[in-house]
C-alpha positions as CSV (number, residue, x, y, z in Angstrom):
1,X,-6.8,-15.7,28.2
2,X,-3.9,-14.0,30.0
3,X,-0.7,-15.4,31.2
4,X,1.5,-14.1,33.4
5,X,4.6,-16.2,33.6
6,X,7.7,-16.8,36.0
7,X,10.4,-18.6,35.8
8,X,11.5,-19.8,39.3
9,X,14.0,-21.7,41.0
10,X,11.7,-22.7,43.4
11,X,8.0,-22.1,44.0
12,X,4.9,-23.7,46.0
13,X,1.4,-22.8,46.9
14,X,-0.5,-23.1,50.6
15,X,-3.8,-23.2,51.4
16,X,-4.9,-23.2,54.5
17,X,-1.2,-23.9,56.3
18,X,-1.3,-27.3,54.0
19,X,1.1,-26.9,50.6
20,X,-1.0,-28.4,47.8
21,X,1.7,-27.8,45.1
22,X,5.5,-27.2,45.3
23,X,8.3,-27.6,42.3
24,X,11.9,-26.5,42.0
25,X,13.0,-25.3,38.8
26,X,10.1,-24.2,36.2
27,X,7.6,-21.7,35.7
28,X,4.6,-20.4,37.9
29,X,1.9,-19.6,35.9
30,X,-0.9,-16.9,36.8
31,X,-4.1,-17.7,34.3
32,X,-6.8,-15.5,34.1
33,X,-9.7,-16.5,32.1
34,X,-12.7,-14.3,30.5
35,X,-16.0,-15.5,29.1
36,X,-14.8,-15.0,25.2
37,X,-11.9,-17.6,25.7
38,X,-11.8,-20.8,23.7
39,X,-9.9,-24.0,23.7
40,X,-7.8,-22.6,20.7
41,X,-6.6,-19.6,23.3
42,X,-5.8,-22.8,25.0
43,X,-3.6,-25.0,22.6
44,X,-2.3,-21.7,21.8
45,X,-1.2,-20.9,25.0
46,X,-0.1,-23.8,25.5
47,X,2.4,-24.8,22.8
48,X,3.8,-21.0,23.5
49,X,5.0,-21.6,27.2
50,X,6.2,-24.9,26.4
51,X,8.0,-23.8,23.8
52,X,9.2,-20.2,25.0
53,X,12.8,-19.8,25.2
54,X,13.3,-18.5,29.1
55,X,15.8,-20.7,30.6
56,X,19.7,-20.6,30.2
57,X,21.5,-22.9,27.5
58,X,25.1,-23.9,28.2
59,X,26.5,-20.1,27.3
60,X,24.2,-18.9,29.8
61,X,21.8,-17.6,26.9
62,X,17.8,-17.8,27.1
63,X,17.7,-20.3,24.7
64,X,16.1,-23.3,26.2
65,X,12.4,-24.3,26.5
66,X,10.5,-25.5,29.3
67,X,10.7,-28.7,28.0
68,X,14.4,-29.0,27.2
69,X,15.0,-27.9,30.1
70,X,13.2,-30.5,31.9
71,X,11.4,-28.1,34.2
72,X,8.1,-28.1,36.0
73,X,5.4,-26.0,36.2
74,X,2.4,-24.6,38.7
75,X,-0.7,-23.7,37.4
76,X,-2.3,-20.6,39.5
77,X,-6.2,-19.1,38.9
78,X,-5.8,-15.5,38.7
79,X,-9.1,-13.5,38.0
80,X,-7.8,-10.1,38.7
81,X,-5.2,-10.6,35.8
82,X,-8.4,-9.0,33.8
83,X,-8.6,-5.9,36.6
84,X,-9.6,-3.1,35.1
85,X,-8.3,0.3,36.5
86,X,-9.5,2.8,34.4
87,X,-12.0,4.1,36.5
88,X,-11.1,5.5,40.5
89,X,-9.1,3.1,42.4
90,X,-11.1,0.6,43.3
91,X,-10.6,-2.3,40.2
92,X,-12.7,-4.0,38.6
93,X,-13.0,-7.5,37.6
94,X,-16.3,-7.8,35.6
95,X,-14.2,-8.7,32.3
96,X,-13.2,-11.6,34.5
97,X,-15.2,-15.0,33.7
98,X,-17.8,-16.5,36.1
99,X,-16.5,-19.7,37.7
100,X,-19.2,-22.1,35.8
101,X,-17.6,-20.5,32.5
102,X,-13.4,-20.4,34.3
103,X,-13.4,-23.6,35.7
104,X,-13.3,-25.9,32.5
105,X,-11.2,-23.8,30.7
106,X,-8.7,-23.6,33.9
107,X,-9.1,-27.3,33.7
108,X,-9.1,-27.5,30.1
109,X,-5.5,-25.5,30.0
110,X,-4.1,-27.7,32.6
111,X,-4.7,-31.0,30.9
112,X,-4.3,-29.5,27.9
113,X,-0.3,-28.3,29.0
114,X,-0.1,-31.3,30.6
115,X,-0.3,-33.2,27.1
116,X,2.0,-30.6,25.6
117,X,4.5,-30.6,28.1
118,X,4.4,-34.9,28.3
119,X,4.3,-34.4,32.8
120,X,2.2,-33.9,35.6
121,X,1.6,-30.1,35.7
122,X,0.8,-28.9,39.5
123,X,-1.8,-26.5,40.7
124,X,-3.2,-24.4,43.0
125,X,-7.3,-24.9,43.9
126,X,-9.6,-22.4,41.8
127,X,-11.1,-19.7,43.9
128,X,-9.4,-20.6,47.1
129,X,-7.4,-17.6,49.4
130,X,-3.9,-19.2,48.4
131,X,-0.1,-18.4,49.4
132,X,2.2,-18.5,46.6
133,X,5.8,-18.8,47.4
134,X,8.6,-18.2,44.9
135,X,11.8,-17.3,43.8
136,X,12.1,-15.7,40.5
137,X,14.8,-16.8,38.9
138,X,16.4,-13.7,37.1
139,X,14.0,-12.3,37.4
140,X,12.2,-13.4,34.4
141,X,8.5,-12.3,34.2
142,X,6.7,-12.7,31.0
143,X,3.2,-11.6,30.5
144,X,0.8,-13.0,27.3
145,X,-2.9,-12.5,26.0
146,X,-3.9,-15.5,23.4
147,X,-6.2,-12.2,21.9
148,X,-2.8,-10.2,21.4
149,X,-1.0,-13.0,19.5
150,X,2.9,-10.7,18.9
């Protein structure tokens, strides 16, 4: 399971001219899912962006969680997280789980960070062509694979 994480100031997603999700400060979080992911890449995820230090204490320091910080977050389906390039320039996503396998776990991780966090987590809808509007706040990007545990 792969996460690619921003903290924003403001972010939303559209589908179909209608915004199904929209939060100020917090992170947006691109999930992609393949078939070998379990719910411990879940928990673990989970407990790791709650509890990753991005946002600005008092000194103006990255020293504050998600949670201490009180902010929100947006949960986006990203399959071509798992691209892979290696081979002429068109990418491929076969690493990239089916929906009958991603959908529970994109579930599963939302509820799941949900619990963690102790709040409503917002989301996009899996598979659908979705707009995702945000502002960065830093910037501060921050990519993690549960199967690369640093």
């Amino acid at each position: 399971m792969k996460v690619v994480i921003q903290r924003v100031s403001k972010a939303s997603v559209v589908i179909n001219d209608n915004e199904v999700a929209s939060i100020g400060k917090g992170l947006l979080i691109l999930l992609g899912i393949v078939d070998e992911d379990t719910q411990d890449d879940i928990d673990w995820l989970c407990k790791k962006v709650v509890n990753l230090r991005v946002f600005p204490d008092e000194n103006g320091v990255m020293n504050t969680s998600l949670k201490d910080a009180d902010g929100n977050v947006i949960v986006v389906s990203q399959f071509t997280l798992h691209a892979s390039t290696k081979k002429g320039n068109r990418p491929s996503y076969i690493r990239a789980a089916k929906p009958e396998i991603a959908i529970p776990l994109y579930e599963n991780f939302v509820k799941s960070l949900q619990n963690t966090l102790g709040k409503t987590v917002q989301t996009g809808e899996f598979g659908a062509d979705m707009k995702v509007h945000l502002i960065n706040d830093g910037p501060v990007t921050i990519i993690i694979d549960s199967k690369n545990r640093e």
